[in-house]
C-alpha positions in Angstrom: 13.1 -9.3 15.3 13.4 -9.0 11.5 10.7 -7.1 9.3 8.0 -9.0 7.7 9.0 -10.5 4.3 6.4 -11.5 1.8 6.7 -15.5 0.7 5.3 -16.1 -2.7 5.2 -20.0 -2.7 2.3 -19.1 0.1 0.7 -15.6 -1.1 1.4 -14.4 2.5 3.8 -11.9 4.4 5.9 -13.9 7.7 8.0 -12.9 10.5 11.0 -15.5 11.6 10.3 -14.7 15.5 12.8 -16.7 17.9 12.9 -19.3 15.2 9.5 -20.2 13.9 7.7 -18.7 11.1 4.6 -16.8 11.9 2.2 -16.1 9.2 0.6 -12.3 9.1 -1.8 -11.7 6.6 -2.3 -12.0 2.6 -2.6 -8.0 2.8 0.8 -5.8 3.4 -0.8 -3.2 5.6 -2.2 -5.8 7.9 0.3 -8.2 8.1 2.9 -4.6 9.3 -0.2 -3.9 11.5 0.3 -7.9 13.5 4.0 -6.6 13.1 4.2 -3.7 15.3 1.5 -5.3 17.4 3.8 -8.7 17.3 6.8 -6.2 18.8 4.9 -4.3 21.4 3.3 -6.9 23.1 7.0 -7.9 23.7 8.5 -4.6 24.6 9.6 -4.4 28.1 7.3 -3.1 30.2 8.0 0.6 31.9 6.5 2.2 35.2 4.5 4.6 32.6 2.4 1.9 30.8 -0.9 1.0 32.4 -1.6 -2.3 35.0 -4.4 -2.6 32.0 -2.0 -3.2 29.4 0.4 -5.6 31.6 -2.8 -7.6 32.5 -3.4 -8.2 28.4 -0.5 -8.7 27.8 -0.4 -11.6 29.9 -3.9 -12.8 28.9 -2.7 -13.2 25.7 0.5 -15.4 26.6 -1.9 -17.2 29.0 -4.1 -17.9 25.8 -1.1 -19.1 24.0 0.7 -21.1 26.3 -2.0 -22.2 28.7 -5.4 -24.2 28.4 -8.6 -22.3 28.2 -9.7 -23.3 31.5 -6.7 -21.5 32.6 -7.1 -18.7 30.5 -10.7 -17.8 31.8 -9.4 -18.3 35.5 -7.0 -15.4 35.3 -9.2 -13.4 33.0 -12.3 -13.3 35.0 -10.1 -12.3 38.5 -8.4 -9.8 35.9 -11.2 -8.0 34.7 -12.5 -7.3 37.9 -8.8 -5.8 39.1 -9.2 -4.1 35.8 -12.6 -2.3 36.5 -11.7 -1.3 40.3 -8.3 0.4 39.3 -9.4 1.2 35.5 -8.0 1.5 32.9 -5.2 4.3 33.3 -3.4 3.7 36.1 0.5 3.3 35.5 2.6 0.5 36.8 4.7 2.5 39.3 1.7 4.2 40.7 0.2 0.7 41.7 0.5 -0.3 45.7 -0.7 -3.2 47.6 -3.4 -1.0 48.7 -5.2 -0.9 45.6 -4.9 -5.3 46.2 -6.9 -4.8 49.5 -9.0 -2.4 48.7 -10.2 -4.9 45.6 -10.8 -7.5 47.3 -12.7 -5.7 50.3 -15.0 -4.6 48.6 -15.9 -7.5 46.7 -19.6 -8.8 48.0 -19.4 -12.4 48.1 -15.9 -13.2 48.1 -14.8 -15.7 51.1 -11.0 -15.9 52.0 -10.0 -18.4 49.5 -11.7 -16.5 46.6 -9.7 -13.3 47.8 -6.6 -15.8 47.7 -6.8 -16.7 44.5 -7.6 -13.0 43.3 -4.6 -11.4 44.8 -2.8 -15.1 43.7 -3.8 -14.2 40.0 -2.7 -10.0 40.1 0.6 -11.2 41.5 1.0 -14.0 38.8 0.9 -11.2 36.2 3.9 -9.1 38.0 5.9 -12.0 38.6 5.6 -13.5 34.8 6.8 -9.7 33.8 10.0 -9.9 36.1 10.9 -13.3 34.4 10.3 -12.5 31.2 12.3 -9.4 31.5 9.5 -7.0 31.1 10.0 -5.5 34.8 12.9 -5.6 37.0 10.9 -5.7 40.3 7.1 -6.5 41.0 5.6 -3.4 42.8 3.3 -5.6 44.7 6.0 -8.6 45.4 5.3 -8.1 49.4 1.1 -8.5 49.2 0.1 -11.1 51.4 -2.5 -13.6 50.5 -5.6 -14.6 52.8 -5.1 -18.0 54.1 -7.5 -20.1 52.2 -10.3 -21.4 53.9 -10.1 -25.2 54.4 -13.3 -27.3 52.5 -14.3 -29.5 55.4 -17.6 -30.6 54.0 -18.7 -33.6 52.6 -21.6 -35.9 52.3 -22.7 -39.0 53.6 -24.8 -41.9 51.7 -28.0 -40.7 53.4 -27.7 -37.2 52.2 -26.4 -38.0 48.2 -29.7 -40.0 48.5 -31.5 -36.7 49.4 -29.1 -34.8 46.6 -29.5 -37.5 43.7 -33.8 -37.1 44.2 -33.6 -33.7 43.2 -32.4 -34.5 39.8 -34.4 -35.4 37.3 -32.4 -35.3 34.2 -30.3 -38.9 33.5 -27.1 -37.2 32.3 -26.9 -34.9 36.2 -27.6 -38.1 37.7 -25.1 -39.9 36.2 -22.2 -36.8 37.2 -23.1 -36.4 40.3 -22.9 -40.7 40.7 -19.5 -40.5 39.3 -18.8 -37.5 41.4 -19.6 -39.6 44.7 -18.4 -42.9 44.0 -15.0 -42.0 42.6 -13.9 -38.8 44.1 -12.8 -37.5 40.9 -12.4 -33.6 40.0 -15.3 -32.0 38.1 -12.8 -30.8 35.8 -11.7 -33.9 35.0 -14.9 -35.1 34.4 -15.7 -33.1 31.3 -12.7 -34.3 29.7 -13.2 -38.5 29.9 -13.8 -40.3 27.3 -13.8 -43.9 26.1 -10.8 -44.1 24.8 -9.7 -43.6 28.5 -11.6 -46.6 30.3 -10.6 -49.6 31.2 -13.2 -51.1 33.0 -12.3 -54.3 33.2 -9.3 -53.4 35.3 -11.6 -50.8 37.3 -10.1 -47.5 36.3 -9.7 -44.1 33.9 -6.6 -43.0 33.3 -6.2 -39.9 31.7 -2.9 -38.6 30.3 -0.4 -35.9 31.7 -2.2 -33.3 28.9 -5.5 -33.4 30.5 -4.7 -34.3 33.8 -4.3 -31.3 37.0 -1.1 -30.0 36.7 -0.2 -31.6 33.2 2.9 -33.9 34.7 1.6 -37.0 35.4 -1.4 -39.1 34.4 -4.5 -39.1 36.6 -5.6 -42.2 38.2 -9.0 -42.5 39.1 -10.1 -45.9 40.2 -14.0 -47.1 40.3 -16.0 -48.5 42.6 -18.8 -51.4 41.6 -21.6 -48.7 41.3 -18.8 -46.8 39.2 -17.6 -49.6 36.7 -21.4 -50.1 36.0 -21.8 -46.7 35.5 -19.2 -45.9 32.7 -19.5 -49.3 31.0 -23.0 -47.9 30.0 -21.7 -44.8 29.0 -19.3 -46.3 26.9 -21.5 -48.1 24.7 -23.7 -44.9 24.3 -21.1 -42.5 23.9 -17.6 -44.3 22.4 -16.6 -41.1 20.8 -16.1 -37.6 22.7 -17.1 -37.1 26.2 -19.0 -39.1 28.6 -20.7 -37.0 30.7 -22.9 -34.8 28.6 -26.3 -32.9 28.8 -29.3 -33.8 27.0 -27.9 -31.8 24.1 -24.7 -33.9 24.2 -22.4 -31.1 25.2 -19.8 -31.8 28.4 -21.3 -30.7 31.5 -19.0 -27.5 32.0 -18.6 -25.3 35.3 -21.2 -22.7 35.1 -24.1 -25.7 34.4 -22.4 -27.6 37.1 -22.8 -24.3 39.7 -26.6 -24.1 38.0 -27.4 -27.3 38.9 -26.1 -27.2 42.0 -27.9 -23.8 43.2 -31.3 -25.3 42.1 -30.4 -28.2 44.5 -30.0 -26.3 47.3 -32.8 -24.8 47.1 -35.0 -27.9 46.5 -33.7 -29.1 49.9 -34.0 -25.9 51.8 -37.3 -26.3 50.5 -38.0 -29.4 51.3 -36.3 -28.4 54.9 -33.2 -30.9 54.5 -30.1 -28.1 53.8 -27.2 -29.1 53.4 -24.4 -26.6 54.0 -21.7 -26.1 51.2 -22.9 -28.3 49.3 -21.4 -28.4 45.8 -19.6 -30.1 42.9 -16.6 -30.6 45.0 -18.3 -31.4 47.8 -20.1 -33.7 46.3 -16.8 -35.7 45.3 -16.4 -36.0 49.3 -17.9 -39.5 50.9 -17.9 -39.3 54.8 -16.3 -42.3 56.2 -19.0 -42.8 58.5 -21.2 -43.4 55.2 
C-alpha cells in the first residue's frame, strides 16, 4: 500500500488502496494515524495476536461489506465469545473447547441459538483463511448443534386470541400482515409503497433488501392483505409501512417486546400459547 499523500484541490491527505482513493483526515498526524491503522487491520493474522483482535477485525469488514442487520448478528454472538475467553487469549492457544464451554454455559440458549453462536465464531476463522490472514482455522473441526426445527404455528382461533391483546393500530396491523402473508419480520420493516402493487396482489421487493440479496422477494396477499396495505399506502406513500405510533419501522427488539407482553396476557388470561412469536406468527395452520 503506498503512503498517504496530501491532495490540495481537496485540503485532505488519501491513500490509493487496491485502487480506490480513500480519504484520511484534513490533519497529517491523523490521517498517518487511519494509515497504520488502515495497514494493520490488513496484516495477516499470526498465532500470537488475540481471538479479540481477529473478531474486530472482522466486525469491521462485516460493517463494510455487510448490512447492519448482519453486522449486529455476528457482533452480539461475538461479544459474548469475547467476554467468556477475554480479551488476551492468542489464536493458537484457542481449542474447540473453549466453543463448548461458551455455549454450555449460556442460560437460555436452545440448540439452534448455540448453532448459530458457534456458526458465527467459525465464520470469523474461515473469512481469515480466505482472506489470507490464517493458513488454517484452529477450530475448523467444531461441530454445530443440530438446530431445532420451528414446528409451531397458529390457527385462526388463536390469532383471534393473539390480535385482542393489542391495542395499538400499528401492532395490529404487523401482526395481520404477519398472518395473512407469511412474510419474514425482517422483511417487513423494510416495505414500502414504492414496492406494492396491489392491484395485482403482491410486494415485491428487490434482490438489495430481499434474504439472501440474489433474487427479489415475492410476497403475494391475501383479500384481508390487499386491504390492509392499500390503506397503508395512502397514509404512508413515503418510507416504511409498518411503523409505531412515532412513525419509526417496527424493528426486532419492539417486535420480541410485544410479543413477551402477549404471552403473558394469555397465560394470564389462561389461553398460552407455546412458542409463540414473530415467526410464529407468520405460520397459518392448514386446519385454520
Amino acid at each position: 500500500m503506498r503512503k498517504p499523500f496530501y491532495k490540495k484541490s481537496h485540503g485532505a491527505w488519501y491513500v490509493n488502496h487496491h485502487g480506490r482513493m480513500i480519504r484520511l483526515s484534513q490533519d497529517k498526524e491523523e490521517a498517518f494515524k487511519a494509515y497504520h491503522e488502515l495497514m494493520a487491520s490488513e496484516a495477516p493474522a499470526s498465532s500470537n495476536d488475540s481471538v479479540a483482535t481477529l473478531m474486530n477485525s472482522y466486525l469491521d469488514w462485516c460493517k463494510k461489506n455487510r448490512s447492519a442487520q448482519t453486522y449486529i448478528w455476528y457482533k452480539e454472538f461475538l461479544s459474548s465469545f469475547a467476554r467468556s475467553i477475554g480479551v488476551r487469549l492468542r489464536i493458537g492457544s484457542l481449542k474447540p473447547l473453549h466453543i463448548t464451554q461458551w455455549t454450555d454455559t449460556q442460560e437460555g440458549w436452545n440448540d439452534t441459538t448455540k448453532h448459530n453462536a458457534v456458526r458465527a465464531v467459525k465464520r470469523v476463522f474461515n473469512w481469515a483463511v480466505k482472506e489470507g490472514r490464517l493458513r488454517i482455522s484452529p477450530i475448523q473441526n467444531v461441530e454445530r448443534p443440530a438446530p431445532r426445527r420451528r414446528e409451531s404455528f397458529l390457527t385462526s382461533a388463536q390469532f383471534e386470541l393473539v390480535r385482542n391483546c393489542v391495542r395499538e393500530g400499528g401492532f395490529r396491523d404487523y401482526i395481520t400482515f404477519l398472518f395473512e402473508t407469511g412474510a419474514r419480520p425482517q422483511e417487513i420493516r423494510v416495505i414500502e409503497a414504492k414496492h406494492c402493487d396491489v392491484k395485482a396482489g403482491r410486494i415485491v421487493l428487490p434482490a438489495s433488501q430481499a434474504k439472501g440479496k440474489q433474487y427479489p422477494r415475492l410476497i403475494l396477499l391475501t383479500p384481508a392483505a390487499k386491504d390492509l396495505v392499500a390503506s397503508l399506502c395512502q397514509r404512508h406513500p413515503d418510507g416504511p409501512l409498518f411503523v409505531n405510533r412515532t412513525g419509526h419501522a417496527w424493528n426486532k427488539d419492539s417486535v420480541n417486546c410485544r410479543f413477551r407482553r402477549i404471552r403473558e396476557q394469555l397465560e394470564k388470561n389462561g389461553t398460552p400459547i407455546a412458542g409463540l412469536c414473530a415467526t410464529s406468527a407468520r405460520r397459518r395452520s392448514r386446519r385454520s
